[in-house]
N, CA and C of each residue as an Amber inpcrd file, in Angstrom:
protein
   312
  46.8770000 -84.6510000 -90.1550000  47.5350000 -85.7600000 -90.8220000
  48.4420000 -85.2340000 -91.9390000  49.5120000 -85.7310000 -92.0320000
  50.8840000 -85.5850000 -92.7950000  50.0890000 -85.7530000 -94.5830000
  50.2330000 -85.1340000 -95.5610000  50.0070000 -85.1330000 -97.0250000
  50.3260000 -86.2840000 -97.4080000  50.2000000 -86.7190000 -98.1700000
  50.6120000 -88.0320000 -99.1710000  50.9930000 -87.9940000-100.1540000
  52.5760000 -87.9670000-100.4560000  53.2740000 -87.5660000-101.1670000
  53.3520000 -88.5020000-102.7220000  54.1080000 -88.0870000-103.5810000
  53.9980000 -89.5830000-104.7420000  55.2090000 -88.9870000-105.8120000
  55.4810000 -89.8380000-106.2970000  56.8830000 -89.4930000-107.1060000
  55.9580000 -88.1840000-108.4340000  54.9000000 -88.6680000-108.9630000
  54.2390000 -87.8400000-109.7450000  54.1500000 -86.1880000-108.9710000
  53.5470000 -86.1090000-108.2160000  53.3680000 -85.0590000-107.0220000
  54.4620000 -84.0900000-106.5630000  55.4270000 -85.0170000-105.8170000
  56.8560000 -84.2470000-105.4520000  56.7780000 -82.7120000-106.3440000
  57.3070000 -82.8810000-107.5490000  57.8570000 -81.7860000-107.6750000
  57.0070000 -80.3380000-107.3710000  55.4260000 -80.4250000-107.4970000
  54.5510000 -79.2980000-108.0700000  54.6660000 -79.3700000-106.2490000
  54.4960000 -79.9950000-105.2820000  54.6350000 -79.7410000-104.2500000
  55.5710000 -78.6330000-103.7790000  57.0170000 -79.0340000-104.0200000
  57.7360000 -77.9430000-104.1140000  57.9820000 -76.7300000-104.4850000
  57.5320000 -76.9600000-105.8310000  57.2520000 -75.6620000-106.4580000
  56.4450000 -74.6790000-106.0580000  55.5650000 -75.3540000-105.2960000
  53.9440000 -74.5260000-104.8060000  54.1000000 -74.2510000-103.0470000
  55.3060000 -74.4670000-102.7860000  55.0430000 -74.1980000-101.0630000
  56.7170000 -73.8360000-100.8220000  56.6460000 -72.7770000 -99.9010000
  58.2890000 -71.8690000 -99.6360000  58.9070000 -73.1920000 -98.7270000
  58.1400000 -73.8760000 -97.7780000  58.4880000 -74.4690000 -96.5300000
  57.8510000 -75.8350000 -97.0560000  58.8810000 -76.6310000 -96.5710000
  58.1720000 -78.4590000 -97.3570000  58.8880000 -79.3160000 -96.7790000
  58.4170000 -80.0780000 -95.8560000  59.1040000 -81.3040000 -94.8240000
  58.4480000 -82.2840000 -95.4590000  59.7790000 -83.4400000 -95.6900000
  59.3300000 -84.8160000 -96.1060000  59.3790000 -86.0560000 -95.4390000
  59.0760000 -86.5650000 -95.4430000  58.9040000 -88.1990000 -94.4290000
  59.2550000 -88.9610000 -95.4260000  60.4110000 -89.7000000 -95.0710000
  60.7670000 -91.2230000 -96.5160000  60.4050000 -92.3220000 -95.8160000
  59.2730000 -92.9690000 -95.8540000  59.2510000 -94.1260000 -95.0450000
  58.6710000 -95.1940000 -95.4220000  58.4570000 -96.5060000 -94.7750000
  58.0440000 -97.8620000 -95.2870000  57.1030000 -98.3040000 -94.0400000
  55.9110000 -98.8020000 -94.9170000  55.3390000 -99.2800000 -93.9330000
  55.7300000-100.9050000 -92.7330000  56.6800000-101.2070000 -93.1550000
  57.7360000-102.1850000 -92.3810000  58.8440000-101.5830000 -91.2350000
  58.9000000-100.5390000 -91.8080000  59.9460000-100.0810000 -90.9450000
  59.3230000 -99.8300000 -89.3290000  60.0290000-100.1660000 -88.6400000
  59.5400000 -99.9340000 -86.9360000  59.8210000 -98.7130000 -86.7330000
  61.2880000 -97.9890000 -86.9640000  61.0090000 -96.0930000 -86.7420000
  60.4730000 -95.2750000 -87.3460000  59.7210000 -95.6740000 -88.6010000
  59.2050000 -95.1650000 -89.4440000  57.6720000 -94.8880000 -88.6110000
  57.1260000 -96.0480000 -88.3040000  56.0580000 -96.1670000 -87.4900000
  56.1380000 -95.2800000 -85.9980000  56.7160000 -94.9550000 -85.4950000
  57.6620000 -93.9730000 -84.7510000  57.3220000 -92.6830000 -84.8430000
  58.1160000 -92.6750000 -85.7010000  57.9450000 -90.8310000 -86.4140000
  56.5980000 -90.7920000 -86.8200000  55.9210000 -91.7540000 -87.5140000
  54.8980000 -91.4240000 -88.1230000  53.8660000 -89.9450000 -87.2370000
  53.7410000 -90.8380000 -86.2000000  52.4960000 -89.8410000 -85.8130000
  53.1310000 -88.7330000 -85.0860000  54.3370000 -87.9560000 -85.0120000
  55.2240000 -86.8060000 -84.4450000  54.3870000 -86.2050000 -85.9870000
  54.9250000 -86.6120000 -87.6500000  54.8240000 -85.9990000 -88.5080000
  53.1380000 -85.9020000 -88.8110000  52.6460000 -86.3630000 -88.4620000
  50.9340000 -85.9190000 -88.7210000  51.0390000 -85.1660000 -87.0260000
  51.3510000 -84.9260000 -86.0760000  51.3780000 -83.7500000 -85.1260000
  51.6930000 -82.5260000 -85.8760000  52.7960000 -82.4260000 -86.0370000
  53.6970000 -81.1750000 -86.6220000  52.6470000 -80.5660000 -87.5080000
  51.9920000 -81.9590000 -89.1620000  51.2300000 -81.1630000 -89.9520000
  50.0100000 -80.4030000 -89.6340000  49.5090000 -80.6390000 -88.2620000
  48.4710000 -80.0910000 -87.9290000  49.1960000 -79.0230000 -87.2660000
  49.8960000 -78.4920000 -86.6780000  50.1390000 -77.6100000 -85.9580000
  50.7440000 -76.7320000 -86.7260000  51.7140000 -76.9180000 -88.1030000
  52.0470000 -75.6160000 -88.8020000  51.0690000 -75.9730000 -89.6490000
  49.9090000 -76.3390000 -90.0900000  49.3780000 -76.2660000 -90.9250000
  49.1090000 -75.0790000 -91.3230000  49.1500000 -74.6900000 -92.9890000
  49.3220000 -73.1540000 -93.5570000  50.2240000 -72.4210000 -93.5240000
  51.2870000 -73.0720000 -92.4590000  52.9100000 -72.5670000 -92.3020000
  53.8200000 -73.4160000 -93.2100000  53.3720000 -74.4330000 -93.0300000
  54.3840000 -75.4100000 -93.6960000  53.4910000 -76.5230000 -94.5460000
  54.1930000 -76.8560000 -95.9160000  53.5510000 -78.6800000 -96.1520000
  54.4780000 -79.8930000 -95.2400000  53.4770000 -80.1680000 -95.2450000
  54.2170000 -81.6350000 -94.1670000  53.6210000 -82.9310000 -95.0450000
  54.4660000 -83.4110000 -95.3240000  53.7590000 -84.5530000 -96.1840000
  55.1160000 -85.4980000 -95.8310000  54.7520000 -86.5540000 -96.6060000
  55.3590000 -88.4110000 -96.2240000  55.1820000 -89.0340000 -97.9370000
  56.4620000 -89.8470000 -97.9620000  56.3850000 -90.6190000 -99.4760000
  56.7470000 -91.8040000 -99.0700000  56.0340000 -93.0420000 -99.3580000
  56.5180000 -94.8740000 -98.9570000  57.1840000 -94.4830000 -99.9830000
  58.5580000 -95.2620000 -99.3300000  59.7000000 -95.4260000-100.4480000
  59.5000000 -96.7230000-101.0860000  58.5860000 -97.7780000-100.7500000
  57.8030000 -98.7550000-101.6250000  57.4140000 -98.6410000-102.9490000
  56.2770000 -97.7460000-102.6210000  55.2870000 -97.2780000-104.0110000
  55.6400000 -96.3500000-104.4090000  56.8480000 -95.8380000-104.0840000
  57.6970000 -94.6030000-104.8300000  58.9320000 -94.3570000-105.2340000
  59.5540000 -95.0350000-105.8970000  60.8830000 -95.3470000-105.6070000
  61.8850000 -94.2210000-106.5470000  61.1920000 -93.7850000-107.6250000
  61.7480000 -92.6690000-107.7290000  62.4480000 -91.3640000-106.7930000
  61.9040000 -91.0300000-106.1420000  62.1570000 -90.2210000-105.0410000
  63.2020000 -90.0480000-104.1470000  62.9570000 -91.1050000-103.2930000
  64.2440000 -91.5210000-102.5680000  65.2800000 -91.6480000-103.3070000
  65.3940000 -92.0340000-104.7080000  66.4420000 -92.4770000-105.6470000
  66.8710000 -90.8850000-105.8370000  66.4090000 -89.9140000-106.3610000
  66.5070000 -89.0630000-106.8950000  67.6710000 -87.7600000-104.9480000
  66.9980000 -88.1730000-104.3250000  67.2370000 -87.5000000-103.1630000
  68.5690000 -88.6830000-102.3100000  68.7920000 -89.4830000-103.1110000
  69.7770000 -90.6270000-102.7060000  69.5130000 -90.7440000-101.2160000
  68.2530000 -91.3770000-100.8430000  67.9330000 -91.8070000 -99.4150000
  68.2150000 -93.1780000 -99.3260000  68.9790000 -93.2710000 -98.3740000
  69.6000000 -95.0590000 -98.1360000  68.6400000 -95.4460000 -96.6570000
  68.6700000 -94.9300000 -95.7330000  67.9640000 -95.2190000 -94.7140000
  66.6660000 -94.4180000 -94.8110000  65.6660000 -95.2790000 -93.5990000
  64.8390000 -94.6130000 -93.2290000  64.1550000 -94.6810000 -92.2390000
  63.4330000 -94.0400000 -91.3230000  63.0160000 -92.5770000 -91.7030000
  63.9530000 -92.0240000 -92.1410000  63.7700000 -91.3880000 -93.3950000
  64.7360000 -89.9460000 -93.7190000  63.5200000 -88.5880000 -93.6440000
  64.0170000 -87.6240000 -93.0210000  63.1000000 -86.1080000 -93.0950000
  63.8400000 -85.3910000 -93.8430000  63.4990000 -84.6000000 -95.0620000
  63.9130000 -84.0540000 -95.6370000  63.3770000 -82.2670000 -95.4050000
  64.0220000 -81.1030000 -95.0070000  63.4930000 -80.1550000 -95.3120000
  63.6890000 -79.2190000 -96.5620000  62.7210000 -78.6680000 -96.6340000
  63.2150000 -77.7790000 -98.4660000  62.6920000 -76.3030000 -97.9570000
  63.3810000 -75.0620000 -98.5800000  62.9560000 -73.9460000 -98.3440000
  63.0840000 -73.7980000 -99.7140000  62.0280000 -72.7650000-100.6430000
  61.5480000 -72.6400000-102.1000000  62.2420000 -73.4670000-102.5590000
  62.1380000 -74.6770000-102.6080000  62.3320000 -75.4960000-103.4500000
  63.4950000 -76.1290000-103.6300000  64.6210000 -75.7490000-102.5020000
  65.9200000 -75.7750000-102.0440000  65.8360000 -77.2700000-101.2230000
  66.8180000 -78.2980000-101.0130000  67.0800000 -79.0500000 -99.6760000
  67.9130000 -78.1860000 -98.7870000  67.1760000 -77.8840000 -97.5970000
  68.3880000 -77.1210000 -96.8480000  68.7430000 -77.9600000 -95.7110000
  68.2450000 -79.3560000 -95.3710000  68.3130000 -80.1130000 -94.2570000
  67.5680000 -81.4640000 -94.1950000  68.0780000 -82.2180000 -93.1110000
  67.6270000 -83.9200000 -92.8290000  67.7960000 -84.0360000 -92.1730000
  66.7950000 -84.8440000 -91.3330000  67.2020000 -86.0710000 -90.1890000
  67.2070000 -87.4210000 -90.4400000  68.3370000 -87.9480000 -90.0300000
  67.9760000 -89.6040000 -90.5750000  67.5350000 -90.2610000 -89.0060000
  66.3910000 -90.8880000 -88.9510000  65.9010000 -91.9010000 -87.7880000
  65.1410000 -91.2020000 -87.2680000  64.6470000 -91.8380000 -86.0360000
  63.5140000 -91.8140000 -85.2660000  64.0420000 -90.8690000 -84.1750000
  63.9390000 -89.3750000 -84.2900000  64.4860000 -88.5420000 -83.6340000
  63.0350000 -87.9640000 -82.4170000  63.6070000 -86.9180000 -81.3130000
  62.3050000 -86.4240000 -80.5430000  61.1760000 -85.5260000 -81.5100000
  60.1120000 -85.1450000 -80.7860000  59.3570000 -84.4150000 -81.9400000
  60.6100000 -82.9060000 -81.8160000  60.9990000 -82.5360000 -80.9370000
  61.5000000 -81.2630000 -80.7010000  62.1870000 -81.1140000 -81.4320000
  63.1200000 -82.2930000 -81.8520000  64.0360000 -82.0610000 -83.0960000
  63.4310000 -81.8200000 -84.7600000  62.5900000 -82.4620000 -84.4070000
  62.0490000 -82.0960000 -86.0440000  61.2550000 -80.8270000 -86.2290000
  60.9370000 -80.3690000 -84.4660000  60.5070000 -79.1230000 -84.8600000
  60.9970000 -77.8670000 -84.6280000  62.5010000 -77.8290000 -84.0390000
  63.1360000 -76.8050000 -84.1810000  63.9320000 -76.5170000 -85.4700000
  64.1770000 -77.4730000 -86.2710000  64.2640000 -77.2600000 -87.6320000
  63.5970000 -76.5280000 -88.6620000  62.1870000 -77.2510000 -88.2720000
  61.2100000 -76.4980000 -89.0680000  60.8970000 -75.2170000 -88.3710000
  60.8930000 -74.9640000 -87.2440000  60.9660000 -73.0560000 -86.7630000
  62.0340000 -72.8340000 -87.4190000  63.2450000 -72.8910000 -87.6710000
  64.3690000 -72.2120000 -88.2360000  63.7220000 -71.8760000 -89.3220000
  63.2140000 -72.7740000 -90.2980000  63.0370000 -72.8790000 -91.7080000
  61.7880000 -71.2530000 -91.6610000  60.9800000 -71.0530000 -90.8860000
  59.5360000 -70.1060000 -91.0650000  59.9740000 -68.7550000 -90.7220000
């Protein structure tokens, strides 16, 4: 299962992991619900390779603000602490995970 991200959280997350995929999503959203369970796949499978975590842009609104996310799903990837990449929408799992092989 994907981490549970929080506007408090974010940053030490980053700071503390080379490789860091984000999930921007709402529990309303229909592709959000979508992606959801690709991104709790992925976190189990690089788990210790990568953080894989998810932030409701609801109960977090800092975040998305700060990363200027207008849609969502947005996936955000970070390498040390860098944005080096995104997907916006409800993409295959393959896509979200040949990204993250690039990134390791």
């Amino acid at each position: 299962m994907a981490h549970e991200i929080t506007d408090e959280t974010l940053d030490e997350i980053l700071a503390n992991n080379s490789v860091v995929i984000i999930d921007f999503w709402a529990e309303w959203c229909g592709p959000c619900r979508m992606v959801a369970p690709v991104i709790a796949e992925l976190a189990e499978t690089y788990k210790g390779k990568a953080f894989i975590g998810s932030i409701n842009v609801d109960e977090n609104p800092d975040s998305p603000s700060k990363f200027m996310i207008r849609n969502i799903p947005t996936i955000l990837y970070f390498k040390d602490g860098k944005l080096v990449d995104k997907v916006v929408g409800a993409m295959p799992k393959a896509t979200f995970q040949t990204k993250l092989d690039a990134l390791l």
